[in-house]
C-alpha positions as CSV (number, residue, x, y, z in Angstrom):
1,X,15.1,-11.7,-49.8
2,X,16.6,-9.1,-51.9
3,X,18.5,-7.5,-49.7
4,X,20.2,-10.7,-48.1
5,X,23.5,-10.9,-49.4
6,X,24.2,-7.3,-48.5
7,X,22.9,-7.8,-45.1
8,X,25.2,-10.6,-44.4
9,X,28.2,-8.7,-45.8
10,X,27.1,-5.7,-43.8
11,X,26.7,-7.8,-40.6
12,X,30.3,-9.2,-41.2
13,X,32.0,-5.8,-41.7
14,X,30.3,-4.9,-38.4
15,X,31.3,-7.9,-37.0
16,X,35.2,-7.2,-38.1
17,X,34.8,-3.9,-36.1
18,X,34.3,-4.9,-33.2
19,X,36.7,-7.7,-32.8
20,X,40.0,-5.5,-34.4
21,X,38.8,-1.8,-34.6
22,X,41.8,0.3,-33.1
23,X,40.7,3.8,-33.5
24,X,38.7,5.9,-35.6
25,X,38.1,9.2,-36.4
26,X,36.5,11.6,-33.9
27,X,34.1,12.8,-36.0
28,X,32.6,9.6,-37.5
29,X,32.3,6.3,-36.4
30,X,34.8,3.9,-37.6
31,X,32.9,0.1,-39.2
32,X,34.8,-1.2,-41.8
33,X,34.6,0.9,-45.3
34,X,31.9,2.9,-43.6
35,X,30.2,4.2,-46.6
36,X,30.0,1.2,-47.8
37,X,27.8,0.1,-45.5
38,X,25.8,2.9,-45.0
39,X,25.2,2.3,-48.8
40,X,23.7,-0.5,-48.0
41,X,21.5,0.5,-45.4
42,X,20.4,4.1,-47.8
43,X,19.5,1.1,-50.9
44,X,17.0,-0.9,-47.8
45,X,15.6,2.0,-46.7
46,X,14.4,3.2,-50.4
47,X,14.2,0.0,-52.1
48,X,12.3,-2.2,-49.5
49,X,10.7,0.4,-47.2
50,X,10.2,3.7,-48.7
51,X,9.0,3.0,-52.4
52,X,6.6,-0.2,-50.9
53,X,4.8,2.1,-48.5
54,X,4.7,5.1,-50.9
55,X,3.1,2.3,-53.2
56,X,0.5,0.6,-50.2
57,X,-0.6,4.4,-49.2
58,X,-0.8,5.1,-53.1
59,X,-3.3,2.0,-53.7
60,X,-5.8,3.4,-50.4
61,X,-5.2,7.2,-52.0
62,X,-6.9,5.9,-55.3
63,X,-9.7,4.1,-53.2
64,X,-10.4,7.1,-51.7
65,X,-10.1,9.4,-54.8
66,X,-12.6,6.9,-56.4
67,X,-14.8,7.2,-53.8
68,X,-14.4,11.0,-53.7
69,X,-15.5,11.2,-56.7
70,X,-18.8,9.2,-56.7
71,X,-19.8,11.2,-53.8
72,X,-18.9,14.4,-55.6
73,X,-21.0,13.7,-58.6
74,X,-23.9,12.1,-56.6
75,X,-23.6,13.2,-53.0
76,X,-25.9,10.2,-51.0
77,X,-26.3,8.2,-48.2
78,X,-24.3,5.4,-49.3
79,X,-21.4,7.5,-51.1
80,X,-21.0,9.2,-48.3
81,X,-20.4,6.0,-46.3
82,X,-18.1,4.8,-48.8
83,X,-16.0,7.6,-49.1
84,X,-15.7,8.1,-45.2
85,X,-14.7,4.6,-44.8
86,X,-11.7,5.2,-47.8
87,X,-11.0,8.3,-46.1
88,X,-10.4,6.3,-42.6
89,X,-8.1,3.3,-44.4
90,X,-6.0,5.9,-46.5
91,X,-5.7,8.1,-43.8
92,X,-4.3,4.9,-41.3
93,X,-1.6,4.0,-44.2
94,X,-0.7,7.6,-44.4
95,X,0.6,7.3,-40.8
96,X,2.9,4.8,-42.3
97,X,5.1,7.6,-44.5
98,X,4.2,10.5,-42.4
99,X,8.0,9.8,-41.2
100,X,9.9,9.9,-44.7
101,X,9.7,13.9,-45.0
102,X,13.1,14.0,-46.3
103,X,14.5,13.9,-50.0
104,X,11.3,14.6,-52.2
105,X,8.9,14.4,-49.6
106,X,10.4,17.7,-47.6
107,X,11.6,19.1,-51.6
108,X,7.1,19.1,-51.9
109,X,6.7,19.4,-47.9
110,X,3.8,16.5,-48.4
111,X,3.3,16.4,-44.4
112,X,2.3,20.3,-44.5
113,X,-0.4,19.5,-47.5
114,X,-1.5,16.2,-45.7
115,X,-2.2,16.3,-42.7
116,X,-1.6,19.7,-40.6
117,X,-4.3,20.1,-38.0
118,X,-6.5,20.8,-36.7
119,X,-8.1,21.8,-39.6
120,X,-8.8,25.8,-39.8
121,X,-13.0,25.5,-40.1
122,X,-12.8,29.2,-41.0
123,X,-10.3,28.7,-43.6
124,X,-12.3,26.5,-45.3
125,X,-15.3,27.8,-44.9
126,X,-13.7,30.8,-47.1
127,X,-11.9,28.7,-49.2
128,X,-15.1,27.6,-50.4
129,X,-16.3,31.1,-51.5
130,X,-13.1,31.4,-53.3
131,X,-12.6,28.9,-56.1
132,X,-9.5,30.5,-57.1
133,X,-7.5,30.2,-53.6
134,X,-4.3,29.0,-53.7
135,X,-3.8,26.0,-51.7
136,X,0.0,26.1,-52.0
137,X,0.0,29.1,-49.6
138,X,1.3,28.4,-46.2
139,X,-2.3,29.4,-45.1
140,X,-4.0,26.8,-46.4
141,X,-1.9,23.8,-45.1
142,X,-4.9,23.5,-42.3
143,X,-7.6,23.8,-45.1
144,X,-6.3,21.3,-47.4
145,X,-5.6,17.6,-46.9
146,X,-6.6,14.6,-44.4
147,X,-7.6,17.3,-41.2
148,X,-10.0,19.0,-44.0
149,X,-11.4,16.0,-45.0
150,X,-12.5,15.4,-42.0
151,X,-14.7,18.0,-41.4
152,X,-16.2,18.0,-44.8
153,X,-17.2,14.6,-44.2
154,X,-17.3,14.1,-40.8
155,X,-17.7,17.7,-39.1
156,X,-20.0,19.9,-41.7
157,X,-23.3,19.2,-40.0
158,X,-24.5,17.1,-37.5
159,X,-25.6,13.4,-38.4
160,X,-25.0,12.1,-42.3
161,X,-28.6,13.0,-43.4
162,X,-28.0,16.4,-42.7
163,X,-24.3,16.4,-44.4
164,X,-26.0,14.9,-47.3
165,X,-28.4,17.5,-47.2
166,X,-25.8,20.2,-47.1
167,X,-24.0,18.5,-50.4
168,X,-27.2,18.5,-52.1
169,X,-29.1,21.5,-51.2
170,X,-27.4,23.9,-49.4
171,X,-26.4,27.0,-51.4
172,X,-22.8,26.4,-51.2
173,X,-22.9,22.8,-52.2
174,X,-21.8,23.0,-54.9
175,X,-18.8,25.1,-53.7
176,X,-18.4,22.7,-51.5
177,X,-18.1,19.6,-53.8
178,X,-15.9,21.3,-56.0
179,X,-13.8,22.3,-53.0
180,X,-14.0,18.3,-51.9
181,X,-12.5,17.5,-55.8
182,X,-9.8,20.3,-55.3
183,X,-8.1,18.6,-51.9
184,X,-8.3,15.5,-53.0
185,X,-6.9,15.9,-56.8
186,X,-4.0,18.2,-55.0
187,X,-3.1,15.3,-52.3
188,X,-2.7,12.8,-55.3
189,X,-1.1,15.0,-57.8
190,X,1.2,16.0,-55.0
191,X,2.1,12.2,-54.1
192,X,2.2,11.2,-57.8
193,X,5.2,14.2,-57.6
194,X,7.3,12.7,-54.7
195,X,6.9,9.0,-55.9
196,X,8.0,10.0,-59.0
197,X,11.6,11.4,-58.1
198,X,12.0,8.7,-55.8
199,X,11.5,6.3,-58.8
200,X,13.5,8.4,-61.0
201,X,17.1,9.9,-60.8
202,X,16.7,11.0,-57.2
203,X,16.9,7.3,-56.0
204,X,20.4,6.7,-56.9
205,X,21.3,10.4,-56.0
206,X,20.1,9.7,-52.2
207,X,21.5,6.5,-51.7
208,X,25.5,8.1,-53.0
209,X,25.7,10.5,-50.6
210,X,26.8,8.2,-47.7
211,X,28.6,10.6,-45.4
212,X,27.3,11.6,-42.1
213,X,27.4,15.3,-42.5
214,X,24.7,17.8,-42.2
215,X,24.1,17.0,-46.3
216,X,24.4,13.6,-46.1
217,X,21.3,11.3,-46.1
218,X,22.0,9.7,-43.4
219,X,21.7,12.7,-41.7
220,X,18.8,13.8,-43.2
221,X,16.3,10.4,-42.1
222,X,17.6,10.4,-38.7
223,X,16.9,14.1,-38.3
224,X,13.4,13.5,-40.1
225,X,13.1,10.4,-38.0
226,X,13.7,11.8,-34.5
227,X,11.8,15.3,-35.3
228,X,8.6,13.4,-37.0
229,X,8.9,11.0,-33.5
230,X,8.8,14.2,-31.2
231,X,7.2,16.9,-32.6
232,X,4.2,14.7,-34.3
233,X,4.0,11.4,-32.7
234,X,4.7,12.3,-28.8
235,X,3.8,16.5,-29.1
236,X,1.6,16.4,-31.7
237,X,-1.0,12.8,-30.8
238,X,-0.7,13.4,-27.5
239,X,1.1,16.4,-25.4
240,X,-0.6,19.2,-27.1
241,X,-4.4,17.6,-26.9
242,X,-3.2,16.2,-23.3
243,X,-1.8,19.8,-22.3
244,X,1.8,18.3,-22.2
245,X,5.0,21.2,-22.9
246,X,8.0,19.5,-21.6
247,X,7.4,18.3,-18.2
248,X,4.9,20.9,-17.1
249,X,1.3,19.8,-17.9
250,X,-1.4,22.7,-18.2
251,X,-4.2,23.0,-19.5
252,X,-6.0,20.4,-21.8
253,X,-6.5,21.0,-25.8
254,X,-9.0,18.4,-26.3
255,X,-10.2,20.1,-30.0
256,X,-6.5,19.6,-31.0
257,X,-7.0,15.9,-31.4
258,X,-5.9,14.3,-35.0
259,X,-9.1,13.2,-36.7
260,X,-11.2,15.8,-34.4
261,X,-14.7,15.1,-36.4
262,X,-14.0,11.3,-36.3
263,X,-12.1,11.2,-33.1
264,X,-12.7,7.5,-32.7
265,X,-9.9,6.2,-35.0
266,X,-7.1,8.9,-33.1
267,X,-6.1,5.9,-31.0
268,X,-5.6,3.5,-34.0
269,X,-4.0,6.7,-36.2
270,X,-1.4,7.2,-32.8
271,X,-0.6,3.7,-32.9
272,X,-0.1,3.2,-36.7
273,X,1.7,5.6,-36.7
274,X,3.8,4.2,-33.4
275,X,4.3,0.8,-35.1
276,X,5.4,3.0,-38.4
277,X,8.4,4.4,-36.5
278,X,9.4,0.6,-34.6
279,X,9.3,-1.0,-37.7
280,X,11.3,2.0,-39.4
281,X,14.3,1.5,-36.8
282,X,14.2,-2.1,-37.2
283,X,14.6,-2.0,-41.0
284,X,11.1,-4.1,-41.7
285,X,10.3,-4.7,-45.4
286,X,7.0,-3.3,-46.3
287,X,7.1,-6.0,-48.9
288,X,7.9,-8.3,-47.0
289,X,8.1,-7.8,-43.3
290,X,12.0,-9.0,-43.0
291,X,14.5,-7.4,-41.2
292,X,17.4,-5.5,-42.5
293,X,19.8,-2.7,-42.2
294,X,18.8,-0.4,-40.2
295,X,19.6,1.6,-37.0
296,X,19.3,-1.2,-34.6
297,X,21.7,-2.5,-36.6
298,X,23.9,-0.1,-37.3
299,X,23.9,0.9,-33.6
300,X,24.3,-2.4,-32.9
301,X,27.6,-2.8,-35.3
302,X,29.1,0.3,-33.5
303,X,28.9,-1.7,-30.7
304,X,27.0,1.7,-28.7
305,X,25.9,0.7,-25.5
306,X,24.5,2.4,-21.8
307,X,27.4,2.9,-20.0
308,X,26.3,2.8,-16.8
309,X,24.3,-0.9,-17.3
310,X,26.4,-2.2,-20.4
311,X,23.2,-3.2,-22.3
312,X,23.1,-2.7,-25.9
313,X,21.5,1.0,-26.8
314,X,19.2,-0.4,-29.7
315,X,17.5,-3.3,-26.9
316,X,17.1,-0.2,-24.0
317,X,15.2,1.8,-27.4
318,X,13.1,-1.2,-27.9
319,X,12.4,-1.8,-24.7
320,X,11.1,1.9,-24.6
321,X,9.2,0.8,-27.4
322,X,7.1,-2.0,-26.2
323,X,6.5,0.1,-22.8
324,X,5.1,3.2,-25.1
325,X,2.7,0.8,-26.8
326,X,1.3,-0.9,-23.8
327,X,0.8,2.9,-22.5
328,X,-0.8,3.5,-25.9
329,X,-3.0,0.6,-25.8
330,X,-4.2,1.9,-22.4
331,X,-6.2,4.6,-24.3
332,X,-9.7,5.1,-25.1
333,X,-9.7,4.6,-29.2
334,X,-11.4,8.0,-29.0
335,X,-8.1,10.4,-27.4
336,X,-10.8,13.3,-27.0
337,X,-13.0,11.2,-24.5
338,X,-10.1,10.0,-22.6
339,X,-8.7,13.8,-22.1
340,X,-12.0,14.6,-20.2
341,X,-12.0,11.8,-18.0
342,X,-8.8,10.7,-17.6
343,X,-6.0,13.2,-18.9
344,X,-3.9,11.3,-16.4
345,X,-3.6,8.2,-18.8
346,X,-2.5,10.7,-21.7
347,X,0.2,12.1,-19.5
348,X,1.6,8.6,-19.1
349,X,1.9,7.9,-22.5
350,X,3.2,11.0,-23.1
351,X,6.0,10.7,-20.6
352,X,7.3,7.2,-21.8
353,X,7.5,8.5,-25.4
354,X,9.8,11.2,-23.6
355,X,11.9,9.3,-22.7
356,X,12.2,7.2,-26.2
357,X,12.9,10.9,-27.6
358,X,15.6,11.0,-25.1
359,X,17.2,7.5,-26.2
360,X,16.6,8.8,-29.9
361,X,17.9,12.4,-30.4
362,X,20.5,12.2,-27.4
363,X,21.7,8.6,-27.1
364,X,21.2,7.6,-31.1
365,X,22.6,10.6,-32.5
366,X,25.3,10.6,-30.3
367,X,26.6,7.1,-31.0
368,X,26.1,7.9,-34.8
369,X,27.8,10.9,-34.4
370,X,24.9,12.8,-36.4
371,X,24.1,16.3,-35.6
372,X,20.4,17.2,-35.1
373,X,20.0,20.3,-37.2
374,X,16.3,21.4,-36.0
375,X,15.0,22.7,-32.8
376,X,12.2,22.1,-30.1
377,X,12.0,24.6,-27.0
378,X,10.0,21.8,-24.4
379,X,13.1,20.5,-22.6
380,X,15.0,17.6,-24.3
């Protein structure tokens, strides 16, 4: 593995810590030639997580930008088909670096031109008319994107003869096809942008600023960690559909589900996406699914425990995380179906990824003495 030797050394300084630390600093924690290790653990996170999954979601994003543009020139049954399914499988890995909006992904805000819904039908509809719009307006983060895709090819008419139809002989198809090639050049173009600075000079950049200030990177994942895990994993999946603010439940947003026009993958994008942020604390390769620094581990080298119970903080998080996913698995693959006939289900799910917020922005942050630098108003 490439990252073993570090590892090891990093494990060892942690190690060293707890057997002979004697104080620290009150506003850091104290491992052995901290930066050091935090070096470390900026290098795996870039090197062996981030660039690999940028490159995995870029592979489906060409699929799906091939098949785009077969349906575009020659909208048909079987294009259609094929560019819906490369639609579905980029879509899936996308919930796989949803959660690295920080560095050159929240430089481009990629989340806000990839998947912001649900997707402003209206918006789009006028978009259309208006060749010239410009998608870069904050306006058009609901027209543009994954949520848009959707209801071009999921949501524009009612069975795929009659979205075929529309393609080929409506009097706006060919607006519409050109509008199809617009989202879908700006969503690679807009990748090709972010992947680029991360393999560039921005890499090494990143990975020196080692501190645990508000400018540090450190900082910046975990805030873009915990923030992605409340506001679009627990609020966004399910507490806004499920009619979830806080602890209050109220009335049900069914037509807020991701994926809306195809709402039978919203169960398998929740749990991607889920798995995304597990493997994420873990420190799993995307090249090669080993373990390695991480913020179990680095939780786990601070030694940061429950005080009440003495168990480790990183095994009460995972814990959380294997009771979220059984909740999850509970769900109807289609989240829109199982808000109208059992929102109670939702709720659950909802309240054990409450508490893993809890664990994360409260508990975490705390023992990494990192300062959460956004806000939510729903009670944490």
């Amino acid at each position: 593995m490439v990252f073993s030797k570090h590892y090891k050394n990093f494990c060892v300084c942690f190690l060293l810590l707890v057997l002979s630390a004697c104080g620290g600093s009150d506003d850091e924690p104290s491992p052995v030639d901290g930066d050091t290790d935090r070096e470390e653990i900026l290098k795996h996170w870039v090197d062996n997580i981030l660039i690999p999954s940028y490159t995995n979601f870029k592979t489906k994003l060409d699929v799906m930008v091939e098949k785009s543009n077969s349906f575009t020139g020659s909208p048909d049954d079987a294009s259609l088909v094929e560019f819906r399914n490369a639609w579905i499988e980029a879509y899936t890995e996308w919930q796989k670096v949803e959660l690295f909006e920080f560095g050159a992904a929240d430089k481009y805000t990629l989340r806000n031109f990839f998947n912001i819904y649900p997707a402003d039908v209206a918006g789009i509809t006028s978009n259309i008319n208006d060749p010239s719009v410009n998608l870069a307006l904050p306006a058009s983060y609901p027209r543009q994107g994954f949520p848009a895709l959707d209801y071009l090819l999921n949501g524009i008419a009612a069975d795929d003869e009659s979205i075929v139809a529309y393609y080929t002989s409506d009097p706006n198809a060919a607006k519409a096809l050109a509008y199809v090639d617009k989202i879908v050049l700006r969503m690679n173009t807009l990748l090709e942008s972010v992947m680029a600075e991360w393999n560039g000079a921005y890499r090494d950049t990143f990975i020196s600023e080692t501190g645990l200030d508000i400018g540090s990177s450190m900082g910046a994942v975990v805030n873009a960690y915990v923030l992605h895990y409340e506001r679009y994993i627990r609020s966004g999946k399910i507490g806004i559909p499920a009619g979830v603010i806080g602890t209050t439940v109220g009335p049900t947003f069914p037509d807020k589900v991701e994926a809306f026009y195809k709402r039978d993958i919203s169960r398998t994008l929740a749990k991607t996406a889920h798995q995304a942020a597990i493997d994420f604390f873990n420190g799993k390769s995307a090249a090669n699914g080993a373990e390695g620094p991480s913020f179990k581990s680095y939780l786990n080298g601070l030694d940061a425990k429950d005080p009440n119970s003495g168990t480790l903080l990183s095994t009460i998080i995972t814990n959380q995380f294997t009771t979220i996913n059984g909740k999850l698995d509970q769900l109807s693959p289609d989240f829109y179906e199982q808000i109208e006939t059992n929102n109670q289900a939702m709720v659950d799910a909802y309240t054990s990824l409450q508490m893993a917020v809890r664990y994360l922005k409260v508990d975490m942050t705390s023992a990494m003495s990192i300062t959460i630098t956004y806000t939510d108003n729903d009670g944490d």
